[in-house]
Steps between C-alpha positions, in 0.01 A plus 500: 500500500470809370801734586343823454266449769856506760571768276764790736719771373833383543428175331549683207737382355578393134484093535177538741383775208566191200333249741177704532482566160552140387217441758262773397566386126422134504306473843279841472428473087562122484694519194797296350527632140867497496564758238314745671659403853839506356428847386356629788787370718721655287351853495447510892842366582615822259304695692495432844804702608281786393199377684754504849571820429169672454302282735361834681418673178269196374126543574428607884882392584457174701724255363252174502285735275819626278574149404124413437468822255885402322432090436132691285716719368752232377224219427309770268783623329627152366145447458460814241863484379541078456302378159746179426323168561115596570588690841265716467197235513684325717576780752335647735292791470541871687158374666610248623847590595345754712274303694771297609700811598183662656542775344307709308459642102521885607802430739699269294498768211571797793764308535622362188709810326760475813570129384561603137674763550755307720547222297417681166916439405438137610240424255686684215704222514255190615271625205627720294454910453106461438418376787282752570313499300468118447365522877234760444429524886369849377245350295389236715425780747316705312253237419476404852371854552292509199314193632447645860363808282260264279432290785305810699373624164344178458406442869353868485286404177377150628376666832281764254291251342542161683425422861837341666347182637582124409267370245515149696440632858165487529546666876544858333167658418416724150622793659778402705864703359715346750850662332696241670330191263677423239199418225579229223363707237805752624731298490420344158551828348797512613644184394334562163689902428802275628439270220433801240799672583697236474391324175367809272660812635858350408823707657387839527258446806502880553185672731285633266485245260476223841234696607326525219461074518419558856196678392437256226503267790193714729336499173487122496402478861220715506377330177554149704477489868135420635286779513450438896872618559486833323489836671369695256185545331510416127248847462668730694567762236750652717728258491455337162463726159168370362418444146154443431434411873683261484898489666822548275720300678823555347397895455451535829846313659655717240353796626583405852867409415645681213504276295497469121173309342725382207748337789225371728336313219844365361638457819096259565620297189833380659321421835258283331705323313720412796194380696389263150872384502580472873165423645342322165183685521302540219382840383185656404382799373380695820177666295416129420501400897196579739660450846430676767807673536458700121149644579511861467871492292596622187630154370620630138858385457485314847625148565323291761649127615166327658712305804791717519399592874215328590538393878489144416825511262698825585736266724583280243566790267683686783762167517548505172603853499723442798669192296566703248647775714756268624672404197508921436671462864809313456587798185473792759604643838181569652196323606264716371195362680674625814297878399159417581598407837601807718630263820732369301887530707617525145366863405667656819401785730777704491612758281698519171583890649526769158550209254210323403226419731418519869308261687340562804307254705381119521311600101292755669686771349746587220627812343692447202788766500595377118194614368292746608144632421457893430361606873863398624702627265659819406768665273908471487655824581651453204192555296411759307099664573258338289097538488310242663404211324198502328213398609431240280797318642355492833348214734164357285199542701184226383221626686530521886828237412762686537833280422732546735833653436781223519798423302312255259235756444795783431685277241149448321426890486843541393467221226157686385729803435701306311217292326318849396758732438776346392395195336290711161776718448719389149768313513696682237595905601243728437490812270625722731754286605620379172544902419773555771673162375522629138633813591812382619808523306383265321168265530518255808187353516586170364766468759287586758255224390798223483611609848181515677433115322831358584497646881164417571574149339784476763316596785175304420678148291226260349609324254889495677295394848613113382325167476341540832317782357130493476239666259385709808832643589606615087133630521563700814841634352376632242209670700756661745748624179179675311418605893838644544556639115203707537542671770857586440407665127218721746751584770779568177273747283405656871906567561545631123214760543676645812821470414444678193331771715819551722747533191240669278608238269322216283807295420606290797784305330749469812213375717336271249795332384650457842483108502512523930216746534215247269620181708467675842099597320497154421617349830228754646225420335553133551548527848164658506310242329696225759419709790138521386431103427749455823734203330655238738761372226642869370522722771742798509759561393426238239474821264818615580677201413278433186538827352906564584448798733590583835280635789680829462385513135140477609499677809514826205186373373263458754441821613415619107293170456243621824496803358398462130241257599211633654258232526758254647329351781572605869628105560760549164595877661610317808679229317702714323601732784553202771739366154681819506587449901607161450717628224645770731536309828741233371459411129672762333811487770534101390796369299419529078312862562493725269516751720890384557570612123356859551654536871819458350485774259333705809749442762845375322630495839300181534557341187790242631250379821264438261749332270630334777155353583431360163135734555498604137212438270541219228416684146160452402433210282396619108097462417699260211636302770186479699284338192750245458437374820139490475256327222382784277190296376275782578544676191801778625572730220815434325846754578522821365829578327781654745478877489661745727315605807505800694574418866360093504640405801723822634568330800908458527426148523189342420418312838325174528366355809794274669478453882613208641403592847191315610171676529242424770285220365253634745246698295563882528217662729435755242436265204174563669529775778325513846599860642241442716749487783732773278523874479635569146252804446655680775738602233321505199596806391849516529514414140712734279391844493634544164323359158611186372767512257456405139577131471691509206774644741426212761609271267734683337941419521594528868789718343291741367393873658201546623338777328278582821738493768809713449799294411376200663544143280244331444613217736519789728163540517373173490705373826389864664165404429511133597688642861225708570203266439695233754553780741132548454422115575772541794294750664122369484680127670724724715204711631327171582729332723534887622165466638513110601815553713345844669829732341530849520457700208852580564639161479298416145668850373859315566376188393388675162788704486762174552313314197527768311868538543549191447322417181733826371852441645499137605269330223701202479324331795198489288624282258410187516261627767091554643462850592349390791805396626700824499163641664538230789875598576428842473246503797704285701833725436292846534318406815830362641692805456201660656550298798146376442472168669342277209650201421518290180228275564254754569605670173454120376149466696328780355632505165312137469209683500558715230324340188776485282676332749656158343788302773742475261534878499674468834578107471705558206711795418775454240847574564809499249733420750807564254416867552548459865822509568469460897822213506351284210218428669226308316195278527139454320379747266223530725482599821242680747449851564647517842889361312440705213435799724809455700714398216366692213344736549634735832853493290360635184293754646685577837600873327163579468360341883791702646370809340158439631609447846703859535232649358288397747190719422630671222523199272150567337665862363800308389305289289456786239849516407667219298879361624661512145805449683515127582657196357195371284466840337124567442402611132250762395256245451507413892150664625611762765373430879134641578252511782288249554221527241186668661209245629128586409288585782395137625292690802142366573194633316191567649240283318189497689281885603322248763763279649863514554633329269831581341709301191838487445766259298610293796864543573717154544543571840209551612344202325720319686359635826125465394510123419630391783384240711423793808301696252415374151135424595454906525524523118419441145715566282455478138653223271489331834161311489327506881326149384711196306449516174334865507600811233610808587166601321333305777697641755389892392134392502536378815651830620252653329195361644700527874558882429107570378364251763186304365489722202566313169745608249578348201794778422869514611696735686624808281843586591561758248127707520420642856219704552619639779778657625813263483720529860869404483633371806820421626641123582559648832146585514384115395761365747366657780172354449645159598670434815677213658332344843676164594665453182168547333397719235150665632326782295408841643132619437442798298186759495327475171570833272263813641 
C-alpha cells in the first residue's frame, strides 16, 4: 500500500522518511538499477537531516509536498552527477521523475537553488568541486524556456498559414480553426525541428540559430501540407513578396521573421537531408514537380518530397519521427514533445517570480519574465541616455502583417543588427584604430591581435571543444569569435577617439597596454554576441571565467561600452545595463572579487576581515597561460618579445575570478529583462552629474592619485564610485517595496539613510552578501523602531513580488559564524533572513538603529553628516549620506481633447489593486493582453476603436504629441474617481470635457 496516501505530519520521521523513499524509488519509477539506487540512497540519507530541518522552507511548506520536491531533487542530482556504469540511460529522466512526484518543470526549478545551496558542501565531497557545473541545472533550464519560447513562435506561425484542424477528422469542415485540435501536420513539424536540432544543430542550440531551423521547418510545410489546409492565399501580395507574380517563399518568411536568406536556405539543406535520412524519402527538384501544392511558387533552389505529407502516409512518417525521438530521449532531461501540448501538468501554471519565466493559467496565458519584447521593457537606472534605436531595427511590417513583438521576434531583430552591422566590418583593426595602437610607446598592434585571437579562442573553443565536437559547432565558433572580434576593434577605435579628446592626447599607452582593460572589451563584446544568439550551453559569467576577470573588472566597462556604441540595439542596451545590476547586487560582494583587492587599499581598516575571509582575488592568469590551455589551430599570431609596459595590469594584484560560493543555477531575470512589472526609470537620471573620467585612470594602480579628484587614490575613486551606483540600485528596489508596503515618505528617507550608513561604516555585512538582503533588514529594523506594526512576513510577502525577487535571497543568507562571537555559537553557513536579522545584523548595526530612534524625526537631517567616529572607521572613499534621489513626475497625462482619458506608468501598488479579482475586469492594461494569446499592439487597437466608437483607425495612441492641452492630475485626483461599495471597486461617471 502506498504510505504516502496515510501520509500526517508527525510521521515524519527519519525511518518513515527512508521507507517512503525506498517506496517512491522502486514502486513510483519501477526501477532496480542498483548503482543508481545505491547512489541515490546514499545522497538522501546525507541529506535528510537537512530536509527535517527546512521542511517549511521547501515549496508551499507542507511536509508530504517537501519530501515529494527533495526525493526529485536527490533522484536528478545523481542522475546529472552519476556517469559510471550507463546510469544515465538507465536512469530516469527529470520528466519522468516529475510525473511521479506530481510536480511540475517551473516549480521544481523555483525550487531547486534552496536544495543546492544546502547541500552544495555535501556534493563537494560526493562529487567533487565541479559539481556544478557537471549538473548544469542552469542550462537545462534555459532550454526548457527556450522551447516554451519556440513552441508559441511556432504555434503563432502554424496558426498564420495553416488551419488547426486534424487532417483525419473528416467532422471538421474547410474553415473550421478550432485552437483546441491538435492537427497532425502540427505536430509533425514539431517532431521534425526536434529532429533538426538535435542531429545538425550540434551543442550550441542557441535561439536564433533554433529559430532559424524553425523557419526552415514553416518553409517545408507550406511547400508540403495539402493545399485544402492552408490559410492563406498563395497571391496575396500582402503577405508574400512576389517575383514575377509568382510567391518567393523563402523571401517572404524571411521578411516576416528576420531572418537571413543565406541561413534559411542552409538551414533547408540540413532539414532535407534529415527527412532523406530519417524518413527515406526521395528528393526532387521542386521546379521539376507539378503538384498542386507548387502552383504559383517560385521553386528555384526549392526541394519538394512527393509523399512527405500526403494524408495517406503522414502517420507512418509521423511514427517514424517519434521512434527516432525516443532514442534522442533516453540522452536528455526533457520530453520535448511535451511543448506542443499546453495541458500538459508538466509545463506548470505557476510562476518562476523575477527569474526566468512566469506562467499563468491552464496554457491560456504566459508571460515570460526572462525575456521580454520591447513594449514591456524599459531601461536600468543605471544606464546612461541613449537615442532610440533606429528604425531599421524595429518590428518588420509585410503588408497589413504586422509580426508581432515577442521575445523570438526581438532576438531575430537583434541578430539582424548583428548580421548587418557587425558582421562586414574587418576583422583586423582599422586605420584609425591601428593609428592610436602605433602611437604608443612603442607599436602594440601585434599584441593586440594575439590577445584578441587567444581570448576569443578561449571564450568560443572549436578545435579544444573535444571528440564530441561536430563540424556545426567549430563552424559556429568561429562565426561568434569574427562576431565578437569585430565589434570589439569598432567599440576600441570609438574609446581611442574620445579618450584622446579628454587628454588632448594621441598616445594612449597606459590604457592600451593595460592587459585588464582589452579582456574586460573582450569579455564585452562576447557577451554581446551570446546575448544576441541567446546560448543555452555558455551563459554568463562564462566570460568571466574564460577571460580571468572578475565582475568588478567589467562592471568599469559597461557603462563606456553603451556609450561608444550608438547603433547597439535597444535589446543589447538592456543587456548590458540589467549585467551591470547583477554585477552590483551580489556579484562583485562574492568571495575572489576584485573589488576585495582595491577595497583594501581604500579602507585599510578592512584589510584583515577581508583577509580573514579568504575574499581576495586570485591573480589573473597570463594570455601565455591561457593559450596553453586551449588548441591554437586557428592560426594565433606567434609572442612578441617581452618589453616593458607602462601600467599592464596596475592592479595591486591581478585578480582572477575564484568564488567558491554557489551561484543560482536559476537563470538571472535580466539575462533577458521583463520590467514590465519594474520601475527602474523612475531614477534614470540619478546617474553621475559629473563627466566620465578618462579610462586610462579607471584602470590605472589602485595606489595611484587621481589626477581629477584631489588627493583621492585611484582605488579611492573606484570603490566611491561603485558605492554610489549600489546606493543608486538600493533606492529604485527600496522605492518599490516603498510603494508596495504603503510607507511614508518618511520611513523610505530612514530606510535610505540606514543603507547608506551601512554600506559606509558597516560594509562588512555585504560581503559575501545580496544587497537585497541588507535592504530587507533595513525595513524591518527602521519600521520597528518606528513602532510601525509590519512584520517580517509581510516584508517577505511583498518583496516576492518585486521582479528581482529570487527565494534564496531570504532562504539563504551567509553567515561566518567565527566572527560571531555570541558564546561560540555556530551552525550552517546559511541561514534565513529572520536568524540573520536577529543574529547579524541588529548587533552590527545597533549604533546606527539607536541613533535613528532618538532622532525620531530628525534622523533625515542627520543623514548629511558622516560618524567618522566609530569603530569601523569610514574612509574618504565612503559616499557621504544624501536625500533620497528625486522621482520624475509619474502623474497622469491627459491624452484624449474628447474623452477622459489619462496615462500614467502604473505604480506596483496600485497594479496590485487593479488586477484583482473585485476589479480587474474594469481594465486593460498594456503588456497585459485582454484576449489569450493577444499583443499589447492588439490591446491599443482595441482601445482605440472603443475610444473613437465605430470609427476605424489604423494608427496608435501618441503619448508624446498632444494636440491639445496636456492636464496633470494628481493620484488623489484618479483615486477619487473609484470608490469602494461592498468591497467592490465601482467607477464614478465623469462629464465629458466642455
Amino acid at each position: 500500500m502506498d504510505e504516502r496516501k496515510n501520509f500526517h505530519p508527525e510521521d515524519v520521521s527519519e525511518t518513515t522518511i527512508e521507507a517512503r523513499f525506498d517506496f517512491f524509488f522502486k514502486n513510483d519509477l519501477q526501477l532496480n538499477e542498483e548503482i543508481f539506487m545505491t547512489q541515490a540512497t546514499k545522497l538522501f540519507a546525507e541529506t535528510k537531516s537537512i530536509l527535517l530541518a527546512n521542511i517549511s522552507a521547501v515549496g508551499t511548506g507542507l511536509p508530504e509536498e517537501a519530501e515529494r520536491y527533495w526525493f526529485a531533487f536527490v533522484l536528478f542530482t545523481v542522475r546529472r552527477l552519476t556517469n559510471n556504469g550507463g546510469i544515465t540511460e538507465k536512469a530516469p529522466t527529470l520528466c519522468q521523475i516529475l510525473r511521479k512526484a506530481r510536480l511540475n518543470i517551473v516549480d521544481f526549478f523555483k525550487e531547486l537553488p534552496q536544495f543546492l545551496i544546502k547541500v552544495g558542501s555535501i556534493l563537494s565531497n560526493l562529487y567533487g568541486g565541479d559539481w556544478e557545473k557537471r549538473i548544469e541545472a542552469k542550462e537545462i533550464q534555459t532550454n526548457f524556456v527556450h522551447l516554451i519560447l519556440l513552441s508559441k513562435h511556432y504555434k503563432r506561425a502554424y496558426q498564420q498559414f495553416f488551419l488547426t484542424v486534424d487532417a483525419s477528422d473528416d467532422k471538421h469542415s474547410a474553415g473550421d480553426n478550432n485552437p483546441g485540435c491538435v492537427s497532425d501536420y502540427y505536430r509533425f513539424g514539431w517532431l521534425l525541428f526536434l529532429a533538426l536540432r538535435e542531429h545538425m544543430l550540434g551543442r550550441f542550440k542557441d535561439l536564433v540559430t533554433c529559430t532559424n531551423g524553425l523557419v526552415s521547418v514553416v518553409a517545408l510545410l507550406v511547400i508540403h501540407v495539402p493545399v485544402k489546409f492552408r490559410k492563406f492565399d498563395i497571391y496575396d501580395s500582402e503577405r508574400f513578396v512576389m517575383t514575377n507574380g509568382k510567391a518567393d517563399i523563402l523571401a517572404s518568411l524571411c521578411k516576416m521573421y528576420e531572418t537571413s536568406e543565406d541561413e534559411l536556405k542552409k538551414m533547408l539543406e540540413k532539414a532535407n537531408s534529415l527527412i532523406t535520412t530519417i524518413l527515406k524519402k526521395k528528393s526532387y527538384l521542386a521546379a521539376e514537380c507539378t503538384p498542386q501544392n507548387l502552383e504559383n511558387i517560385v521553386t528555384d533552389g526549392l526541394i519538394y518530397f512527393e509523399d512527405l505529407m500526403n494524408e495517406s502516409s503522414l502517420s507512418t512518417n509521423m511514427m517514424l519521427l517519434e521512434k527516432d525521438y525516443d532514442m534522442i530521449l533516453n540522452k536528455g532531461e526533457l520530453d520535448e514533445r511535451i511543448f506542443i501540448d499546453e495541458d500538459d501538468s508538466l509545463l506548470g501554471s505557476s510562476s518562476l517570480s523575477g527569474d526566468a519565466i512566469n506562467i499563468r493559467g491552464n496554457g491560456t496565458k504566459r508571460k515570460f519574465d526572462l525575456v521580454s519584447s520591447p513594449t514591456k521593457t524599459v531601461t536600468s537606472p543605471l544606464s546612461c541616455h541613449t537615442s532610440p534605436l533606429s528604425h531599421s531595427y524595429e518590428i518588420p511590417t509585410v503588408g497589413l502583417y504586422r509580426m508581432v513583438a515577442t521575445p523570438v521576434s526581438t532576438a531575430m531583430t537583434t541578430a539582424k543588427w548583428l548580421r548587418t552591422v557587425v558582421a562586414p566590418l574587418p576583422s583586423k583593426p582599422p586605420a584609425e584604430l591601428e593609428r592610436f595602437l602605433s602611437s604608443c610607446d612603442r607599436d602594440v598592434t601585434t599584441d593586440v591581435i594575439r590577445r584578441a585571437h587567444i581570448i576569443l579562442e578561449a571564450i568560443f573553443p572549436s578545435s579544444g571543444l573535444g571528440q564530441s565536437a561536430s563540424l556545426m559547432d567549430n563552424i559556429w565558433a568561429e562565426q561568434r569569435r569574427l562576431e565578437a572580434m569585430k565589434l570589439y576593434y569598432r567599440v576600441l577605435q570609438a574609446m581611442c577617439t574620445a579618450e584622446s579628446q579628454i587628454l588632448h592626447a594621441i598616445n594612449l599607452t597606459s590604457l592600451l597596454t593595460n592587459e585588464r582593460f582589452h579582456r574586460c572589451m573582450l569579455a564585452c563584446s562576447a557577451e554581446l554576441v551570446l546575448a544576441t544568439h541567446k546560448t543555452v550551453t555558455m551563459l554568463f559569467p562564462t566570460v568571466l571565467e574564460r577571460t580571468g576577470i572578475t565582475a568588478f573588472d567589467l562592471s568599469k566597462v559597461i557603462e563606456s561600452f553603451i556609450r561608444h556604441e550608438e547603433s547597439l540595439p535597444r535589446e543589447l542596451r538592456r543587456h548590458l545595463n540589467s549585467l551591470e545590476e547583477r554585477l552590483l547586487e551580489s556579484m562583485v560582494w562574492e568571495k575572489g572579487s576584485s573589488m576585495y583587492n582595491t577595497l583594501i587599499v581604500a579602507r585599510p581598516a578592512l584589510s584583515a576581515e577581508i583577509s580573514r575571509l579568504g575574499l581576495l582575488a586570485e591573480p589573473m592568469p597570463s594570455l601565455d597561460a591561457i593559450a596553453t590551455h586551449i588548441d591554437m589551430s586557428c592560426g594565433v599570431p606567434p609572442a612578441v618579445p617581452k618589453q616593458e609596459k607602462h601600467g599592464q595590469n596596475g592592479d595591486i594584484r591581478s585578480p582572477k575570478k575564484a568564488s567558491s560560493e554557489y551561484r543560482s543555477v536559476l537563470v538571472e531575470r535580466n539575462s533577458f529583462t521583463s520590467p514590465v512589472k519594474d520601475r527602474l526609470m523612475a531614477l534614470n537620471n540619478t546617474k553621475s552629474k559629473f563627466p566620465p573620467p578618462a579610462l586610462q585612470s579607471v584602470f590605472a594602480s589602485p595606489t595611484r592619485p587621481n589626477p581629477g579628484d584631489g588627493g583621492e587614490t585611484i582605488a579611492e575613486t573606484a570603490i566611491n564610485v561603485f558605492f554610489n551606483k549600489t546606493i543608486k540600485l538600493a533606492a529604485v528596489r527600496i522605492n518599490g517595496m516603498v510603494e508596495r508596503l504603503q510607507l511614508s515618505h518618511q520611513l523610505r528617507e530612514s530606510i535610505y539613510c540606514l543603507f547608506q550608513k551601512i554600506i559606509g561604516q558597516r560594509t562588512s555585512l555585504f560581503f559575501n552578501r545580496h544587497i537585497d538582503q541588507i535592504i530587507l533588514c533595513c525595513f524591518y529594523g527602521v519600521t520597528k523602531i518606528s513602532q510601525r506594526n509590519l512584520t517580517f512576513k509581510e516584508i517577505i510577502f511583498n518583496y516576492r513580488k518585486q521582479p528581482q525577487c529570487k527565494p534564496q535571497v531570504f532562504r539563504s543568507v551567509y553567515v561566518d559564524w567565527t566572527a560571531v562571537r555570541l558564546n561560540g555559537k555556530s551552525g550552517p553557513d546559511h541561514i534565513d533572513i529572520i536568524t540573520f536579522y536577529n543574529e547579524i545584523f541588529v548587533p552590527a548595526v545597533k549604533p546606527l538603529l539607536v541613533e535613528f530612534a532618538s532622532t525620531g524625526s530628525a534622523q533625515s537631517s542627520s543623514c548629511a553628516q558622516e560618524a567618522r567616529n566609530n569603530n569601523y572607521g569610514p574612509c574618504p572613499a565612503s559616499p557621504k549620506p544624501s536625500s533620497f534621489p528625486s522621482i520624475p513626475d509619474m502623474s497622469p497625462r491627459k491624452v484624449s481633447s474628447a474623452h477622459n482619458v489619462y496615462v500614467s506608468p502604473l505604480q506596483s501598488s496600485k497594479m496590485d489593486a487593479l488586477i484583482s479579482h473585485s476589479s480587474k475586469s474594469y481594465y486593460a492594461c498594456v503588456g497585459e493582453s485582454t484576449h489569450a494569446y493577444q499583443s499589447p499592439s492588439k490591446d491599443l487597437t482595441a482601445i482605440n476603436k472603443h475610444l473613437n466608437g465605430t470609427r476605424k483607425l489604423r494608427g496608435t495612441l501618441n503619448f508624446d504629441k498632444v494636440d491639445v492641452d496636456v492636464g496633470l492630475v494628481t493620484d488623489s485626483m484618479v483615486a477619487n474617481s473609484l470608490y469602494l461599495k461592498n468591497g467592490n471597486v465601482s467607477l464614478k461617471s465623469e462629464q465629458p470635457d466642455s
